[in-house]
C-alpha positions as CSV (number, residue, x, y, z in Angstrom):
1,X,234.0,265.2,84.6
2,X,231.3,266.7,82.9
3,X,228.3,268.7,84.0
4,X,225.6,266.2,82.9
5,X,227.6,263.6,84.9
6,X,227.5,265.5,88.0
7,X,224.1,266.8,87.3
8,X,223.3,262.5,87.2
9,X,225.1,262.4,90.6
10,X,223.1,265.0,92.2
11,X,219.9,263.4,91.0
12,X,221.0,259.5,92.2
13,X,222.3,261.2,95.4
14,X,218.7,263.0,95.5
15,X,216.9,259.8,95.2
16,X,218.9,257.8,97.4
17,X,218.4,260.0,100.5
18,X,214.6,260.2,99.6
19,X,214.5,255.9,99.8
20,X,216.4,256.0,102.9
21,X,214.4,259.2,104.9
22,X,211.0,257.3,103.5
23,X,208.9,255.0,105.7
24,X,207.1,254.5,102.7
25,X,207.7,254.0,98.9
26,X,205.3,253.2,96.6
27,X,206.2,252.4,92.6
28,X,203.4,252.8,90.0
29,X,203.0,252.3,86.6
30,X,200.7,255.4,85.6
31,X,200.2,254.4,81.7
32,X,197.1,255.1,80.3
33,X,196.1,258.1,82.7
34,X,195.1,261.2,82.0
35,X,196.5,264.6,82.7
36,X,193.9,265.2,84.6
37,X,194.2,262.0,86.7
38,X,197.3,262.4,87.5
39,X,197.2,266.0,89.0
40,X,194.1,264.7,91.4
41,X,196.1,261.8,92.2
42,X,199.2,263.9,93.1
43,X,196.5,266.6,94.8
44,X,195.3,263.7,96.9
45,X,199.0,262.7,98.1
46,X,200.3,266.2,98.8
47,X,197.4,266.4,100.7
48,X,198.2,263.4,102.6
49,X,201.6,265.0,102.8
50,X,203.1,262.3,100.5
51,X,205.5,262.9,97.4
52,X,205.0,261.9,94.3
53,X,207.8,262.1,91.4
54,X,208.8,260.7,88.3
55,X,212.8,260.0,87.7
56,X,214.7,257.7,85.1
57,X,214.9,253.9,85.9
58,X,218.8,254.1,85.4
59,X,219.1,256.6,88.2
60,X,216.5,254.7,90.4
61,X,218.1,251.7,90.1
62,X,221.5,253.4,90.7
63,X,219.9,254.7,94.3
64,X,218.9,252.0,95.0
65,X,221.8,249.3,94.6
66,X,223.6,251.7,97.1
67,X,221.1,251.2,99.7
68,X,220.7,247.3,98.7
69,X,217.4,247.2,97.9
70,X,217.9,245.5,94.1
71,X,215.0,243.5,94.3
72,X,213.1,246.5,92.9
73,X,214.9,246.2,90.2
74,X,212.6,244.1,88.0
75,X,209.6,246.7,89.0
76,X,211.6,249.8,87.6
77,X,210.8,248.9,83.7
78,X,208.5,251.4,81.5
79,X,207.1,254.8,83.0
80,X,207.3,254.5,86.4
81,X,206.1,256.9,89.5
82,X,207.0,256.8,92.8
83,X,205.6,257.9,95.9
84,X,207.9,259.0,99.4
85,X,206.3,259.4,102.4
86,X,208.3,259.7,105.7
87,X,205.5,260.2,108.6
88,X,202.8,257.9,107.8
89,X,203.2,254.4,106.6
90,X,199.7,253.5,105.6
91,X,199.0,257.3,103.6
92,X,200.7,256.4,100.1
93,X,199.7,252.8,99.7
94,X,195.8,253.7,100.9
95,X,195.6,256.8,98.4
96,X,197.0,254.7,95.7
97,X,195.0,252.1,96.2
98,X,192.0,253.8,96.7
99,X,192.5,255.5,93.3
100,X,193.6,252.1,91.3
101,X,190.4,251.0,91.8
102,X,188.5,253.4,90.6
103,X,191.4,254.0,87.7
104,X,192.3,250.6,86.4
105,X,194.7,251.9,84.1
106,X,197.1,252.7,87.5
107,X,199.3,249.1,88.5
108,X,200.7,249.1,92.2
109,X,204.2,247.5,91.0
110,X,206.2,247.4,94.3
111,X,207.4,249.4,97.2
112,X,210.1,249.8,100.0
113,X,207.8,249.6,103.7
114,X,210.3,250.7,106.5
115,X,213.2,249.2,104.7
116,X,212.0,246.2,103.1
117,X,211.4,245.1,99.8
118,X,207.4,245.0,99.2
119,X,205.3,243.5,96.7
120,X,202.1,244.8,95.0
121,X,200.3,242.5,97.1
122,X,202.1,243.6,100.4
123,X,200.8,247.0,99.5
124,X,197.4,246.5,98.7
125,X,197.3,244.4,102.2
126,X,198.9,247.9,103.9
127,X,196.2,249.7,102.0
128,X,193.3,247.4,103.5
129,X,194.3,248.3,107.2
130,X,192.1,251.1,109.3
131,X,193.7,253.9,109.8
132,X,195.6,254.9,113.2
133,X,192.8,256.2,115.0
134,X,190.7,253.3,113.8
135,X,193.5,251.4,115.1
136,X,193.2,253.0,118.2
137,X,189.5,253.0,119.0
138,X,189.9,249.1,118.7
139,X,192.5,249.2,121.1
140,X,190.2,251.2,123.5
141,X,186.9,249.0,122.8
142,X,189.0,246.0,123.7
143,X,190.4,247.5,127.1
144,X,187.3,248.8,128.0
145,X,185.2,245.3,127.4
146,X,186.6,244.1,131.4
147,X,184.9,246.8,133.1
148,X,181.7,246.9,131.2
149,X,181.0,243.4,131.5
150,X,182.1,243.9,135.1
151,X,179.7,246.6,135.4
152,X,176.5,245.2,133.7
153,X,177.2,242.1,136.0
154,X,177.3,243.9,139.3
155,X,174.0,245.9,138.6
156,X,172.8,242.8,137.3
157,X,173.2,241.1,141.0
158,X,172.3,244.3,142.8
159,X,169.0,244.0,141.3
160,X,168.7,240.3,141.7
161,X,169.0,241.3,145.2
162,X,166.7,244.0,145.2
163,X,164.0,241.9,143.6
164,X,165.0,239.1,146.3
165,X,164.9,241.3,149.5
166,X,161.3,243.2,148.2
């Protein structure tokens, strides 16, 4: 075979085992942007610990047929970015969201989220949730509700007897 042919391989075998490590892919459409955009959108993600590359449709789409994910297919027309992140689900899809609206010119086309196909809309809906910790102070607010209203109600009948017994 011939070295561009295996240099193709490489590069599909490359993508395919950043789809399938990622708990998150996000696919852009980044026409219109500026130079100057881009590097401060790609700043914001590696500092979020995401990647962010640009590859060929034909060898996206190759990558992913093997893993079955075809339905991204139609999304993978034009110049197309895509951002991998494999620790946090919510990072990508909040940083890109978060700089669409202020840069209209950036379209949310897809994404993969843990394995499944997901639409624009999916990912703007990722983008909208609070953050772990948010998540977790929630959590925490809700457990501890029980034993405040328990407290306030026992001091509120140990001064009803207070006031009763004076």
């Amino acid at each position: 075979m011939s070295r561009a042919i295996e240099t193709k391989k490489v590069r599909v075998e490359e993508i395919t085992e950043k789809f399938k490590t990622a708990a998150t892919v996000v696919v852009v459409d980044y026409r219109g942007l500026t130079v100057g955009q881009i590097t401060e959108l790609r700043k914001q993600l590696r500092e979020a610990g995401v990647e962010f590359k640009v590859y060929k449709n034909t060898m996206t789409r190759r990558a992913v047929e093997v893993l079955g994910l075809e339905g991204l297919n139609e999304s993978l027309t034009g110049p197309n970015a895509i951002a991998f992140s494999t620790e946090d689900v919510v990072a990508p899809a909040k940083i890109i969201n978060d700089f669409a609206k202020k840069n209209d010119k950036l379209e949310i086309k897809a994404g993969v989220i843990e394995g499944a196909i997901a639409t624009s809309d999916d990912i703007k809906a990722l983008a909208e949730l609070p953050s772990r910790e948010g998540l977790l102070s929630m959590l925490l607010s809700v457990l501890q509700a029980p034993m405040r209203n328990f407290a306030l109600v026992t001091k509120a009948v140990a001064e009803q007897k207070e006031e009763q017994g004076a």
